[in-house]
C-alpha positions in Angstrom: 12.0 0.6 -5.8 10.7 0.0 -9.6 11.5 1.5 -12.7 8.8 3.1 -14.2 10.7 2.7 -18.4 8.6 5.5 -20.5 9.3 8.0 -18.5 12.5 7.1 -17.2 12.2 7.3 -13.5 12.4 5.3 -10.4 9.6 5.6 -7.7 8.5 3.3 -4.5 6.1 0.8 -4.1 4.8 1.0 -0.5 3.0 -1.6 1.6 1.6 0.4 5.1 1.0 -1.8 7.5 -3.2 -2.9 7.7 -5.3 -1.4 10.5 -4.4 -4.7 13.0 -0.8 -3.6 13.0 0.8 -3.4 17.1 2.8 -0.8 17.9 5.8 -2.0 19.6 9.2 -1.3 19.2 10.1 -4.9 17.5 7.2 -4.2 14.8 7.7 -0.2 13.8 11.6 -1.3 13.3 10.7 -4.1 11.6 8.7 -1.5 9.1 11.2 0.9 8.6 14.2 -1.8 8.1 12.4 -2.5 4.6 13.1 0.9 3.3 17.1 0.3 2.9 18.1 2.5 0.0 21.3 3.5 -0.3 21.4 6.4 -2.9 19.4 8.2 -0.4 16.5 9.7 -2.0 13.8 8.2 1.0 16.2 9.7 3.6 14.1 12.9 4.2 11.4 10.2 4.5 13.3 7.6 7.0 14.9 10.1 9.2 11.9 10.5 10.9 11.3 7.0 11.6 15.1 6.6 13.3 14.6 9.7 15.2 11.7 7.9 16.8 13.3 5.0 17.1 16.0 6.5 18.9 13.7 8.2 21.1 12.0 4.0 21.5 15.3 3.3 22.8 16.2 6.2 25.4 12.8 5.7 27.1 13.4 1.7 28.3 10.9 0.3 26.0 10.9 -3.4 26.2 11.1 -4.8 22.1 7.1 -6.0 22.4 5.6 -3.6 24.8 3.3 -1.2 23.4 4.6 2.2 22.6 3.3 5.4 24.7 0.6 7.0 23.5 3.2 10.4 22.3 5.1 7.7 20.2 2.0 5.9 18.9 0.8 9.3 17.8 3.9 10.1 15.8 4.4 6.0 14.7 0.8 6.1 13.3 1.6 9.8 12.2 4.3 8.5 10.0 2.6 5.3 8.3 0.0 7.9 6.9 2.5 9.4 5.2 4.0 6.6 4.6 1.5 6.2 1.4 3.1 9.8 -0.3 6.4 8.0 -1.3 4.5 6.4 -4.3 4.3 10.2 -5.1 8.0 10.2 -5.6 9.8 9.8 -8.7 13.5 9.7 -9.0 15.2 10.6 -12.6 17.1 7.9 -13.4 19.5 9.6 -16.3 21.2 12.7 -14.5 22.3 14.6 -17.8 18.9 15.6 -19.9 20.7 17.2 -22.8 24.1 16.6 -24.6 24.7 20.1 -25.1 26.6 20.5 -21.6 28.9 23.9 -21.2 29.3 22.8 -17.3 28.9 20.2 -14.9 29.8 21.3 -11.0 28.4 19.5 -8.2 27.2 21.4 -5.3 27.1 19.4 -1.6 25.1 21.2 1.1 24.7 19.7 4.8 22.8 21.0 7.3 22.4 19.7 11.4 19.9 20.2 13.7 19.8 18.4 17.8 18.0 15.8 16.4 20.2 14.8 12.8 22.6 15.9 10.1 22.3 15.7 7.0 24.3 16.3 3.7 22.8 15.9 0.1 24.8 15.9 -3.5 23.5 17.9 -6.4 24.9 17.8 -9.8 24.1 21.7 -11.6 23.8 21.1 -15.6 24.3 24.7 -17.7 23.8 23.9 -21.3 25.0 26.1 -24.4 22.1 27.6 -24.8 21.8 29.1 -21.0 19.4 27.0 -19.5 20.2 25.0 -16.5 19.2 22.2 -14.9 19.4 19.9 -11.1 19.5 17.0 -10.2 20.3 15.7 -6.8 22.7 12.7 -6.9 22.8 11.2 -3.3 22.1 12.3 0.1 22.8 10.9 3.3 21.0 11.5 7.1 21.9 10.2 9.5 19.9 10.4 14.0 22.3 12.3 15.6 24.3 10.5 18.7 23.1 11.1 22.0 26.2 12.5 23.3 26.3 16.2 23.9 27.9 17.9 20.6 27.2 21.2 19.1 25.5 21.7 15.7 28.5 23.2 14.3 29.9 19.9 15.0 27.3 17.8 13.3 27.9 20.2 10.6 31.5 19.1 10.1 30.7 15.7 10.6 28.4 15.6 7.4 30.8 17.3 5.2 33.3 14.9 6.4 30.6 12.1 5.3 29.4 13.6 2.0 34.1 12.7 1.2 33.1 8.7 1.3 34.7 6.1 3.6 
């Protein structure tokens, strides 16, 4: 992560793997380890990678055999957009203005089969009735591979966006 200081913002520096790069279980993890970030804002990014990976796991792959060709598709899939994250820039002040009338935050989560998901927004109104966003953390996370409902994973990622 580097902080770009005139304008204030944090973005990525990525490093996709060259055109030599072997597809194997041991190497993609090895990839996507690099991207801890614990505010959350690659996590849209990521989640795809450790859906994959889960799906790596459930199918028996050894950590240095090749990956089938459905999961080389998707791995190679994911490394081209891998370059995009440069494309993302992070605020790094939340508050833009010092006029501030109100300050709420806002959680949302949403689930699906394959993750849930819950994301923190703070929503700025200033005296003068504009408003602003900004998203202060979010969190995904693969979901388990025991059977639960979505309303379930639902729950689950309200109970996360609370903290330990």
């Amino acid at each position: 992560m580097l902080w770009l200081f005139k304008e204030d913002v944090f973005t990525y520096r990525v490093n996709p793997p060259d055109e030599k790069f072997q597809l194997t279980k041991r190497n993609f993890l090895r990839n996507i380890a690099m991207l801890f970030e614990p505010m959350g804002f690659r996590a849209p990014y990521v989640i795809g990678a450790k859906i994959l990976l889960q799906e790596m796991w459930t199918s028996g792959l050894d950590w240095d055999d090749p990956l089938d060709p459905s999961q080389a598709r998707q791995a190679k899939k994911w490394f081209q957009e891998f370059t995009e994250l440069s494309d993302v820039y992070v605020a790094r002040c939340l508050q833009l203005n010092s006029h501030v009338e109100t300050v709420p935050l806002h959680t949302f989560t949403d689930a699906s089969g394959e993750a849930y998901r819950v994301v923190t927004c703070v929503r700025y109104q200033y005296k003068d009735g504009t408003v602003s966003t900004n998203r202060v953390t979010s969190k995904i996370r693969v979901a388990p591979l025991s059977a639960t409902s979505i309303p379930r994973f639902e729950l689950i990622g309200a109970v996360y966006s609370q903290g330990p």
